[in-house]
Each structure stands twice: as structure tokens, then as C-alpha cells.
C-alpha positions in Angstrom: 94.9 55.8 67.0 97.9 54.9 69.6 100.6 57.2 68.9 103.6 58.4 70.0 104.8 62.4 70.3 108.4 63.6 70.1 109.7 65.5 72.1 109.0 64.8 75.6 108.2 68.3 76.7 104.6 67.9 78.9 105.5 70.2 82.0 105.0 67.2 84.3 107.9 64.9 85.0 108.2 61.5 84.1 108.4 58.0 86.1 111.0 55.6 85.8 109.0 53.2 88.3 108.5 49.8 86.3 104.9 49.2 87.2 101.7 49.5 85.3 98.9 53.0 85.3 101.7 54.8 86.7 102.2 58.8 86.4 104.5 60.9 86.5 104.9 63.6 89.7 103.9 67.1 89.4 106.1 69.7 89.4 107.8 70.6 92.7 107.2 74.1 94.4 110.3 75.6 94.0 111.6 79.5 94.4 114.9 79.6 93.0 116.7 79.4 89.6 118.6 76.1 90.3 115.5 74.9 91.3 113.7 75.8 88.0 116.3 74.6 86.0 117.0 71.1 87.4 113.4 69.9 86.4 114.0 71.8 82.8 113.3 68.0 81.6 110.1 68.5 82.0 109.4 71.7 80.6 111.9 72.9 78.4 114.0 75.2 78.7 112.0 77.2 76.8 108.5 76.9 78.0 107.2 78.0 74.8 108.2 74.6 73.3 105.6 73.2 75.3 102.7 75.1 73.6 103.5 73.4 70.4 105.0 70.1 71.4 101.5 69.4 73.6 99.4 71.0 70.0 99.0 67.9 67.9 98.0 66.0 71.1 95.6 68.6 72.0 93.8 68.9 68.1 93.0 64.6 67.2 91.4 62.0 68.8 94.1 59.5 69.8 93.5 56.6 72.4 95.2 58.5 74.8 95.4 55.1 77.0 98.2 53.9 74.8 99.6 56.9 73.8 102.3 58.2 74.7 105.1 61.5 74.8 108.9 60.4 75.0 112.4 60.8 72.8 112.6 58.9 69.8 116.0 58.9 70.3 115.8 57.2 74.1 113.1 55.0 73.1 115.8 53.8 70.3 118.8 53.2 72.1 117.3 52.2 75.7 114.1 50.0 74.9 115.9 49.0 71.8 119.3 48.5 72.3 119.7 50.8 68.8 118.9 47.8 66.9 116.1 48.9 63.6 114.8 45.7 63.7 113.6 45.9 67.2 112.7 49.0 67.0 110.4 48.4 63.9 108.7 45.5 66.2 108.3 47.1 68.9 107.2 50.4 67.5 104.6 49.0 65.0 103.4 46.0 68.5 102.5 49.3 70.6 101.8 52.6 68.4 100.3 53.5 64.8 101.8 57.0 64.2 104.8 58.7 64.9 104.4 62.5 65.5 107.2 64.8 65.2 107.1 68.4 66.5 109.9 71.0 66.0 110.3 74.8 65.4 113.7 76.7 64.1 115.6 73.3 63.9 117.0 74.3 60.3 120.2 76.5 61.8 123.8 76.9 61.2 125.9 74.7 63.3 126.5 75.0 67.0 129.5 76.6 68.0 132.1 75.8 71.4 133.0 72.6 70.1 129.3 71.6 70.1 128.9 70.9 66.4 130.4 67.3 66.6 127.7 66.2 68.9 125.2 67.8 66.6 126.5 65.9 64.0 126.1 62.7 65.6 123.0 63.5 66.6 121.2 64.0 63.0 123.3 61.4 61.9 121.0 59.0 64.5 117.8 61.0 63.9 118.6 59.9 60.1 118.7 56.2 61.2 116.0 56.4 63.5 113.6 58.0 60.8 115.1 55.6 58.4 114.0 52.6 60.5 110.1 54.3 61.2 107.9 51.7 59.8 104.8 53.5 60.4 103.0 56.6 59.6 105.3 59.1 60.2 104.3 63.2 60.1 105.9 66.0 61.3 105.4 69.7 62.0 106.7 73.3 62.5 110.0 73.0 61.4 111.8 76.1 60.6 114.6 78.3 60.3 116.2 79.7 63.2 117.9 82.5 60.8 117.8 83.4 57.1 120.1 80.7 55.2 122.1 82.6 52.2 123.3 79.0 50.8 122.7 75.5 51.1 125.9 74.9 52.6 125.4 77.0 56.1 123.7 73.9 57.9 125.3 70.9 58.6 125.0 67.9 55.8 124.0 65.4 58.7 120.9 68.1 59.1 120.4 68.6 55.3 120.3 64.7 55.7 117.8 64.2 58.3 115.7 66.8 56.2 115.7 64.7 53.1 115.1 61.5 55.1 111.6 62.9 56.6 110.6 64.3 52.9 111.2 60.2 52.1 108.9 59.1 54.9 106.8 61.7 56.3 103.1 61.4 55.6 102.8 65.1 56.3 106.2 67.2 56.3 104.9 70.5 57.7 107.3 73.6 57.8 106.5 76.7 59.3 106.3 79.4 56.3 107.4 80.3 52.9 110.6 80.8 53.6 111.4 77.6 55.2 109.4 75.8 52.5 112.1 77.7 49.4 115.0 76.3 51.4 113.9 73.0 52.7 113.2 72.4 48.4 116.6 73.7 47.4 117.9 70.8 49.1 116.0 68.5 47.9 112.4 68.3 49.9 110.5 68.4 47.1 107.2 66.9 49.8 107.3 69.6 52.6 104.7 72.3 52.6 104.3 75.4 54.6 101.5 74.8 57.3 102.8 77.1 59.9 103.0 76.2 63.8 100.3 73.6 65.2 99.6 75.4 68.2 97.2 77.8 65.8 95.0 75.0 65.3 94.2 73.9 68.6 91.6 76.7 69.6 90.3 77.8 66.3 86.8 79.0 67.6 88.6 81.5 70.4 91.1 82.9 67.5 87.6 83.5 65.3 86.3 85.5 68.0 88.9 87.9 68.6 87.5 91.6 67.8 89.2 94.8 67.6 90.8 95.8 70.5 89.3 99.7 70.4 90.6 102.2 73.0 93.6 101.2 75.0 92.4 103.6 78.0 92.0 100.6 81.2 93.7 98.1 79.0 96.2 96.2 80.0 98.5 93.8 78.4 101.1 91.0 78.3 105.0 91.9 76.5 107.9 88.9 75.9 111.7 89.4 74.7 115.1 89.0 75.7 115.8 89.7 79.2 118.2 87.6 79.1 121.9 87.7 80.4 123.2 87.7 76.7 121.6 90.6 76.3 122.0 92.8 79.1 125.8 92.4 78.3 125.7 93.8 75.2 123.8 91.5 72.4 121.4 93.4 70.2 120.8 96.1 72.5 117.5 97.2 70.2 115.7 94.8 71.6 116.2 95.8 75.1 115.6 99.1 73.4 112.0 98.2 71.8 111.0 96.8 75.3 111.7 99.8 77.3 110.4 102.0 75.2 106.9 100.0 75.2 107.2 99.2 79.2 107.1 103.2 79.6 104.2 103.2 77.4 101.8 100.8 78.2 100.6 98.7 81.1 102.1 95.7 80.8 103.4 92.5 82.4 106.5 90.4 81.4 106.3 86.5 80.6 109.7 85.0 80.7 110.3 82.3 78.8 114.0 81.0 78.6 115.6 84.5 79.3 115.0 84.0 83.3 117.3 80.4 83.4 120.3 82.4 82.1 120.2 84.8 85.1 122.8 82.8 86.6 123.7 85.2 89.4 120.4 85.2 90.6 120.5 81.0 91.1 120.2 80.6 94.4 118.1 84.3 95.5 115.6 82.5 97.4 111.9 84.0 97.1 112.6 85.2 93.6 109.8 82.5 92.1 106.6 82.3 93.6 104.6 78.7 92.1 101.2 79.4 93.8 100.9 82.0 91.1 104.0 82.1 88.6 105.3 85.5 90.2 108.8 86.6 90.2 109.6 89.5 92.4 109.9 92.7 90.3 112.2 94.0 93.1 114.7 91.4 92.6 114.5 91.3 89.0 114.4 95.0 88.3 117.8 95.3 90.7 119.5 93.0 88.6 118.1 94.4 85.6 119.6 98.1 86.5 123.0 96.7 87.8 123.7 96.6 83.6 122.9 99.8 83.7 119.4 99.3 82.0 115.7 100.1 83.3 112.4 98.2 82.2 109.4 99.9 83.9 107.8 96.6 84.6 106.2 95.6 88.0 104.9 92.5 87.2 106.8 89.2 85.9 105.1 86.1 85.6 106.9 82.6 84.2 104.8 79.6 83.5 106.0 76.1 84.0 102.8 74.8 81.5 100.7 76.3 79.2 97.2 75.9 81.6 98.2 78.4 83.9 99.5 80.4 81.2 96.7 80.8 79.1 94.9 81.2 82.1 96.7 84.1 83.1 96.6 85.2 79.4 93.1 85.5 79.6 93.0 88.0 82.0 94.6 90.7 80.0 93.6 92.3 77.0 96.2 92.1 74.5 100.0 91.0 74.0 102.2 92.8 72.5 106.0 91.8 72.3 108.9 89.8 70.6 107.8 85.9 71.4 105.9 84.4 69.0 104.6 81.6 71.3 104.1 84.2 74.1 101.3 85.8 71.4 100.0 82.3 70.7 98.9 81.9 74.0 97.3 84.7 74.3 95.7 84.6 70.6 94.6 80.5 72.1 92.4 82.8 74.8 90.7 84.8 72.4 92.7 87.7 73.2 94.2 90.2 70.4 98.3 89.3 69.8 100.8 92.4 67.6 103.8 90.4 67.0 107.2 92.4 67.0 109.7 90.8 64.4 113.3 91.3 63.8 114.3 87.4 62.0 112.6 85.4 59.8 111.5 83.1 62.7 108.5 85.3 63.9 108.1 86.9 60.4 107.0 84.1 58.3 104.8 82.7 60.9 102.8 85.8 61.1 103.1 86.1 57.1 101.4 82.7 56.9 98.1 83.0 59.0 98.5 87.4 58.5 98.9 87.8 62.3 99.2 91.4 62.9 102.9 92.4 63.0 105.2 95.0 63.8 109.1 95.0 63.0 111.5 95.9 65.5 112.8 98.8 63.7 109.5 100.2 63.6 109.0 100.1 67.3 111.9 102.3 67.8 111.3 104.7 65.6 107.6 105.1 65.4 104.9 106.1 67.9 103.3 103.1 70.4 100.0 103.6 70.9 99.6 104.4 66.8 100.8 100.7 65.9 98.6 99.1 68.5 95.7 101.2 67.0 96.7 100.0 63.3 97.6 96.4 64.7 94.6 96.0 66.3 92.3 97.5 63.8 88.9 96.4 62.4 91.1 95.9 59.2 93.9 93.6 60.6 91.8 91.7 62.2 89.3 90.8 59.5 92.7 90.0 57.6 93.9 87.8 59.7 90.4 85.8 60.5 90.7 85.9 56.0 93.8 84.5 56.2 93.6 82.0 58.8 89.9 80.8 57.9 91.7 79.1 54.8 94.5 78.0 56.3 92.0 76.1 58.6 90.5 74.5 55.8 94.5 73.5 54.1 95.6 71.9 57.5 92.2 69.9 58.4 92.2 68.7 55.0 95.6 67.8 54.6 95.6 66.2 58.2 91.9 64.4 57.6 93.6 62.6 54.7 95.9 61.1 56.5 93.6 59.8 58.9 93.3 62.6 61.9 89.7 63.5 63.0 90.0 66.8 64.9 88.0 66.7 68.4 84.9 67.3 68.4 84.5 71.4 68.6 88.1 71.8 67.6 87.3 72.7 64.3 83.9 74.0 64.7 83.1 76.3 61.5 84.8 74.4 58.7 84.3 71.1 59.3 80.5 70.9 58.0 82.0 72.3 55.0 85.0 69.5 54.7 82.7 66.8 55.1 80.2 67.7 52.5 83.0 68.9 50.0 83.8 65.2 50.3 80.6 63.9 50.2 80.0 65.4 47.3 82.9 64.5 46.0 82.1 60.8 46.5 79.0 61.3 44.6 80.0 63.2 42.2 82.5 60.9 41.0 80.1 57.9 41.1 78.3 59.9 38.8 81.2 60.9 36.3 82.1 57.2 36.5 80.3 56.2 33.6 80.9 59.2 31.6 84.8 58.9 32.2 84.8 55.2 31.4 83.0 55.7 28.0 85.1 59.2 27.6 82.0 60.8 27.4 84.3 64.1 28.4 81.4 66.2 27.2 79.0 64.5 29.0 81.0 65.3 32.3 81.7 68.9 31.4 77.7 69.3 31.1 77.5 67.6 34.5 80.0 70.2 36.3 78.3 73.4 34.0 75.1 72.2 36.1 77.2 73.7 39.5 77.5 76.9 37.9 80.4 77.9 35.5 83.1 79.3 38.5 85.9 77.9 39.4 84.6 76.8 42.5 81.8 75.2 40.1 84.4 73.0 38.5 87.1 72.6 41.2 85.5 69.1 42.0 85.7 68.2 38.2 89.5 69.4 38.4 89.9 67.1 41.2 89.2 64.1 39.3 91.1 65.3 36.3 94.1 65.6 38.3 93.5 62.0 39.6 93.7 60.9 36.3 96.3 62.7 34.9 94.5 64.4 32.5 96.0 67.6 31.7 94.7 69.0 28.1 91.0 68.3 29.7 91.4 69.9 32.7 92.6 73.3 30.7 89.8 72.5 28.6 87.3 72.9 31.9 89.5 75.9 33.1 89.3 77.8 30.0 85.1 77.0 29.6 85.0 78.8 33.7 87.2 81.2 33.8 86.6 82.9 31.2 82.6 83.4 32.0 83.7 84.2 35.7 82.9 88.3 36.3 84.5 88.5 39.2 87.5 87.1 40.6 87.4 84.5 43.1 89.5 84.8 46.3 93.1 84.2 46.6 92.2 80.7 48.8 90.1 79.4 45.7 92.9 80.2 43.2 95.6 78.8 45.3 93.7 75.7 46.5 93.0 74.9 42.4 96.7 75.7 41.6 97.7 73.4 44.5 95.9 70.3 43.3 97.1 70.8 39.6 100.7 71.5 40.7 100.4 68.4 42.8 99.1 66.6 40.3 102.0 67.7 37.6 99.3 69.0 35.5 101.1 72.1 34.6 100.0 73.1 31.4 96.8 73.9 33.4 98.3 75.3 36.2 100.1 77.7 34.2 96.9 78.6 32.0 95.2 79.5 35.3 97.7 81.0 37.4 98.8 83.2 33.9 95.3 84.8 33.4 94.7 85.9 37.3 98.2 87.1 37.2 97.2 89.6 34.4 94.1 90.8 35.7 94.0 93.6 38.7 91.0 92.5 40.1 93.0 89.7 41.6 95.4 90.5 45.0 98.9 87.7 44.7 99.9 86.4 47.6 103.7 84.5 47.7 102.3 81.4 48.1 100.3 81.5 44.6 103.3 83.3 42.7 105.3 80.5 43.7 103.5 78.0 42.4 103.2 79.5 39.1 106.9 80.0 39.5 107.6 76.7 40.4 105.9 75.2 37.1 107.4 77.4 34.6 111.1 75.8 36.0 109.6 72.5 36.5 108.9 72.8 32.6 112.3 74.4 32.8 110.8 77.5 31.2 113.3 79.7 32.6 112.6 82.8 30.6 109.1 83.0 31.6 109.4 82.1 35.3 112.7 85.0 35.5 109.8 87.2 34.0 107.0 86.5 36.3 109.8 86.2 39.8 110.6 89.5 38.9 106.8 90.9 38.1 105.7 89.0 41.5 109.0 90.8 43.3 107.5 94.0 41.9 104.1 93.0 42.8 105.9 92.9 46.3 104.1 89.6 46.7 107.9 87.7 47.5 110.0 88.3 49.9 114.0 88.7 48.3 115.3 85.4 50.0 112.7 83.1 48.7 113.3 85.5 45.2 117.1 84.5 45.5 116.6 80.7 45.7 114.0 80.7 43.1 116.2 82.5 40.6 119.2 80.0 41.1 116.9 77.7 40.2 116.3 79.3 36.8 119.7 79.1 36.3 120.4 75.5 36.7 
């Protein structure tokens, strides 16, 4: 597959040169700020872009020959002279996917007169999207802050939202959160995958153990040491960080924060490339001129994310308030506690249960007890629970569409997603007949043979949802369930409910969803109470899905902003 990646973020620079095989120059050594920041281009701004714009590249087997990383937008207007016609030809002549990556890109407008240019540029995004005559699927896109309305983002945004839930393939947001708002405006196709850069190094994030004693450890912190901050923005963050840089041993990764020490710009010696050092001395001087003190000797920045998983890898943990900063170190095998204080870090760990730690917390309570409950033989097995089955809803997802993960990439699951196809395949061949002649009984007998559980008839379900057959299928769930002593796990329900909702079967979906909500045996997640939610107002049962909300909020299985946009939705 030849395809091309948006954004252009690879932490190499690109040639202009108008020959063929060329390349692009590596980074210069550099030891200053201004330095740094005129080849941002390549990098980012924020480095930690880079982890998840290089992800999807880094997961499938593309023919990375005639692949290639750029900006839709530039490849638009300069190759194309910001004509769709051309740019239909000559994106269909030289690629066969469009990949898009993002993160918090669903935000309030700009402010200082910047929200004009934002405006224009969703409005081209729209058109550009709009003119995509290929697969197009796109990734990680989330909120930057928690939305109370539909009207706090810009229309040109809500736009460019709607226009990828027309085309997209795959429209992957970041968590539940995103996923409620993103549908209250109208994106009735996204679904919350989290961030790609979890699924890159599956095998290392399987490995990770429990971290034990913290005596010899050492570990990696990230935040906000940025200028913003020192004057005066939400202090309790410089707070949090002092308070664990007294505690632990740990080294600092910037990641944006160091570009916005704009007195520092020209300080020569400050960055060291050979090994991504900044001098403490210099940095800590600066620091204390706000009158603030981090106890930190060593400060590292990375310019791409080899060196810094390299340097990852040699530590033990990370602990700190950069979610990207913890992906690189979970990517190395090594244990990540996420600190949260916005729904940008919080739903991400929500989605995979990443162990997690809000900023309030921090402050108040004792350091060394949350890394021993973070890092416990209990939050860890949660977590490898957790993101085990979101393995198998990505790689699935992304395998219908055509991706084949590189081989090792996803090493434990993807003996089980061939043969649950396989068997699929024959299984159907098998029901062919029976379905044909609407022998239904026939093909009930046939899935009683694989045990009466719901993962006994979850293939049957499948073809029942193909066909639309919605009394039948609660015909099969009501024959399992009901014979089923124990309950199965939260992945089997919501993978069943998933493929019913999908399928609009929701007299089944409900019928399901409605007996595992009543029994205790069964632990609701928010993704499941959703989708029973989501039915009942779909079948605009608004009584019954006001009743279950608030049971689920109860429950404490939703959080109160995805609560609030589901009950306006009962009260349409």
C-alpha cells in the first residue's frame, strides 16, 4: 500500500531539491534555543507530536518506497494549484490511502486575532477532505478541554468534523469523552480508539511488571516548565512537580516548555545534541529567577523519538504530567503513572486503564504511596486487561480496512484474529444452506455445537447482524445467556453489543445489555453503558435510557460530561 501521512512531523528535515532518491538532511548540531526552534519544521514544536504522527507508519506494512509524510494542505495548493480535480488525479496516480493523525484538535477558538486564520484553515481542510478520492482514515483526535456546548468550537471545525465522519474509513478519537461530543454534532461514524502510538510496541507494553521497591530506582517526570507558567499560570502544576523532584530521583524531558524560554535564546552551551542534555545550571538559574525551585539535575530534550526511547529505557519508571512523555517510556517496556488535571490525559488513560494519578492528589497525598498503588501487581494486571482487548478492537477494526500489522507488531493476538476469521469463513459456508432454506433451527443446532456462551454464539450473531435479522438474533441471545453460569468479561459483552448496535439490531442489543446490567456478577464499564444508552434514545425510549444514565452514573461507570450530553439527548 502507497500512502501518504499527515502531518509532516518526522524529526528529519525535508528536501526541496528536484531530483529523484533524494533525502532529506539530518538534523543540525545546534546548542541554543533559536537554533532549536528554527528547524521546529521538522520536529514540532512539541516533540511529542512526533511519537504519534510517526505511529501508523511504524504499526502496517506500506511500500515505504512510494510512501510518503507531507501537509495535505501544501500538497493541495503547491503541487496542485488548489484545483480538486487535480488533486483527485494526482493523489489517486501516486498513493492508495490517506492517513490522518491528530490529538486535541477539537478546541475553542484561538485567541490574538488568530481565530480568522483558523477559520480559513478548516474551511480548506473541509475542501481538501471533501475532494479525497481514496481511502481516507484518521486517528487520535481529541479535545484539548472539556466542551460544555456545541457551540464553543468554531463551525468551520464542527465542519471539517462532519466532513471526515462522511469519508473516513476509520474516524478514530481518542476516548469516551471525545467520542459523546464528536456525536452531538453529528459524527455519528467516529469511535473511541485512543492514541496510535499504544499500538506500535504491543509485546514491550505486555511485559511491563510491577515496579516493587523504589530504593535505586530511578525515573523520568514531564510538565510545564514553561514561561507561561513560571509567570503565574496554574501554579499547581509547578507545585505537583516540585513536590515529586524533592521526592524521587528523577530527570526532566522537555517537550515544548523549553522553546518558550525566550530569554534564554541565544545562551550558548545550554543544549548539548551528542546526548540531548541541557545544562541543569543554566536551567535551574532561570528557573529560580521566578522565584521557584525544581530539585532537578538532569534535563534531557529529544529532537526524535529513537533517542528518546532510548534514553527511556534506561530508567525505571515515568512519572509526570505528559501523556506522550509516559508513552515512550510504556513503548520501552518500562512502567508509566500518568498525573492528570484535563480531560486530555484523563480519557486516554481511561481508555487502555493506564495507571493514573490526578493532580490534586499529588498535592495532597503522600509520593512514594501512589507510586506503590500505581505501580501495583493490581494496576498493572488492569491495565494489560484493559489494553489486551483494545488490541484486539484496533487490529480488527484496522485489518478490515485493509492494514496488516508488521510482522511481530502484534504478536499475541493475531493467531487469534486470523482464526476468528477463518472460522468465520467456514462457518458461514456452513450456515449457507441452512439460512437460504431458513432452516433457523438447523443453524441454532450448528452454533449449540460451540457450546451455549455467548462467545459460543457470537459468530452466529455476526451473521445475524449481516443480515439484519433482529428477532433471531434475541432468539440465539436468549437460548445462551440464560444457560451461561458465569458472566463473561466486560470485552465479550461489549464486543457483542458493538456488532448489534452497529448493525441497528437493537431489540437485541437492549435484551443483552438489560440482563448483564441487572446482574452483580457483571463489572460496567462507560463504554458498554453507553451503548445500551445509545439504543434506548435511538428507539427514542427516553424514559428508559434517563433511568439506566442515571443507574450507570450511580454505578460510577460515566463520567458527568459524557452524562450531560447524553441526557440532552433524551430530551430532544
Amino acid at each position: 500500500m502507497r500512502a501518504f501521512f499527515h502531518p509532516a512531523n518526522p524529526g528529519y528535515t525535508t528536501s526541496l531539491a528536484k531530483i529523484s532518491g533524494k533525502a532529506g538532511l539530518p538534523l543540525q548540531s545546534v546548542q541554543t534555543i533559536r537554533q532549536l526552534r528554527s528547524q521546529i519544521s521538522a520536529s514540532s514544536a512539541n516533540v511529542g507530536n512526533v511519537v504519534h504522527n510517526e505511529a501508523i507508519a511504524k504499526t502496517f506494512g506500506f511500500d515505504t518506497a512510494f510512501s510518503a509524510m507531507g501537509g495535505i494542505e501544501g500538497f493541495f495548493k503547491a503541487e496542485c494549484n488548489s484545483r480538486p480535480k487535480e488533486f483527485q488525479q494526482k493523489l489517486s496516480q501516486n498513493f492508495d490511502a490517506v492517513f490522518f493523525s491528530f490529538a486535541n484538535l477539537v478546541a475553542p477558538p484561538l485567541k490574538n486575532g488568530k481565530e480568522e486564520m483558523q477559520r480559513r484553515q478548516f474551511s480548506r481542510l473541509c475542501e481538501i477532505v471533501n475532494s479525497i478520492n481514496i481511502p481516507l482514515i484518521v486517528l487520535g483526535v481529541g479535545l484539548q478541554q472539556r466542551l460544555e456546548s456545541t457551540e464553543e468550537i468554531l463551525p468551520e471545525l464542527a465542519e471539517f468534523m462532519r466532513e471526515i465522519n462522511r469519508k473516513a474509513v476509520i474516524f478514530g478519537c481518542r476516548g469516551a469523552e471525545t467520542e459523546a461530543y464528536l456525536q452531538s454534532i453529528g459524527c455519528d461514524n467516529v469511535r473511541a480508539l485512543g492514541c496510535p502510538s499504544l499500538y506500535v510496541y504491543p509485546s514491550r507494553i505486555l511485559a511491563i511488571e510491577p515496579l516493587g521497591s523504589l530504593t535505586g530506582k530511578s525515573g523520568i517526570t514531564a510538565g510545564y516548565l514553561d514561561r507561561k507558567h513560571f509567570l503565574g499560570h496554574q501554579p499547581h502544576r509547578l507545585e505537583a512537580l516540585s513536590k515529586i523532584a524533592s521526592t524521587l530521583d528523577l530527570s526532566y524531558v522537555f517537550q515544548n516548555d523549553l522553546l518558550t524560554l525566550s530569554e534564554l535564546d541565544d545562551t550558548l552551551g545550554l543544549y548539548i545534541d551528542a546526548d540531548n542534555r541541557c545544562d541543569p545550571e543554566i536551567i535551574n538559574a532561570y528557573i529560580e529567577s521566578f522565584g521557584y525551585k525544581i530539585p532537578i539535575s538532569d534535563y534531557r530534550f529529544f529532537r526524535d523519538p529513537r533517542s528518546w526511547r532510548q534514553y527511556a529505557g534506561s530508567r525505571d519508571y515515568f512519572f509526570g504530567d505528559r501523556f506522550h512523555g509516559g508513552v515512550v517510556s510504556l513503548q520501552t517496556g518500562r512502567p508509566a503513572l500518568f498525573i492528570y488535571d484535563d480531560v486530555r490525559v484523563m480519557e486516554l488513560t481511561e481508555h487502555f486503564a493506564l495507571p493514573s494519578v490526578s493532580l490534586e492528589d499529588v498535592i495532597s497525598g503522600d509520593v512514594h504511596e501512589i507510586l506503590e498503588n500505581g505501580f501495583s501487581k493490581e494496576s498493572i494486571d488492569r491495565m494489560h486487561d484493559t489494553y489486551s482487548g483494545r488490541l484486539n478492537e484496533y487490529f480488527g477494526l484496522t485489518k478490515g480496512a485493509g492494514l496488516t500489522p508488521l510482522r511481530g507488531i502484534y504478536p499475541v493476538q493475531k493467531k487469534n484474529l486470523d482464526a476468528t476469521e477463518d472460522d468465520l469463513t467456514v462457518l458461514k459456508t456452513r450456515l449457507g444452506e441452512v439460512l437460504e432454506s431458513e432452516r433457523m433451527d438447523a443453524a441454532i443446532q450448528l452454533a449449540a455445537m460451540n457450546s451455549w456462551t455467548l462467545a459460543g454464539v457470537e459468530r452466529l450473531l455476526n451473521i445475524l447482524a449481516e443480515l439484519k435479522d433482529d428477532p433471531t438474533a434475541q432468539d440465539v441471545l436468549n437460548l445462551a445467556i440464560v444457560r451461561q453460569d458465569t458472566a463473561p468479561d466486560e470485552a465479550m459483552i461489549f464486543r457483542t453489543a458493538r456488532v448489534l448496535f452497529k448493525a441497528r439490531l437493537d431489540q437485541s442489543c437492549e435484551f443483552l445489555l438489560r440482563y448483564f446490567f441487572s446482574r452483580n456478577d457483571v463489572v460496567w464499564t462507560e463504554r458498554v453503558a453507553r451503548i445500551l444508552i445509545e439504543s434506548l434514545i435511538r428507539q427514542e425510549n427516553f424514559s428508559d435510557a434517563k433511568a439506566y444514565l442515571s443507574s450507570a452514573m450511580d454505578r460510577g461507570c460515566l463520567n458527568a460530561n459524557v452524562a450531560r450530553l447524553l441526557l440532552k439527548r433524551t430530551e430532544q
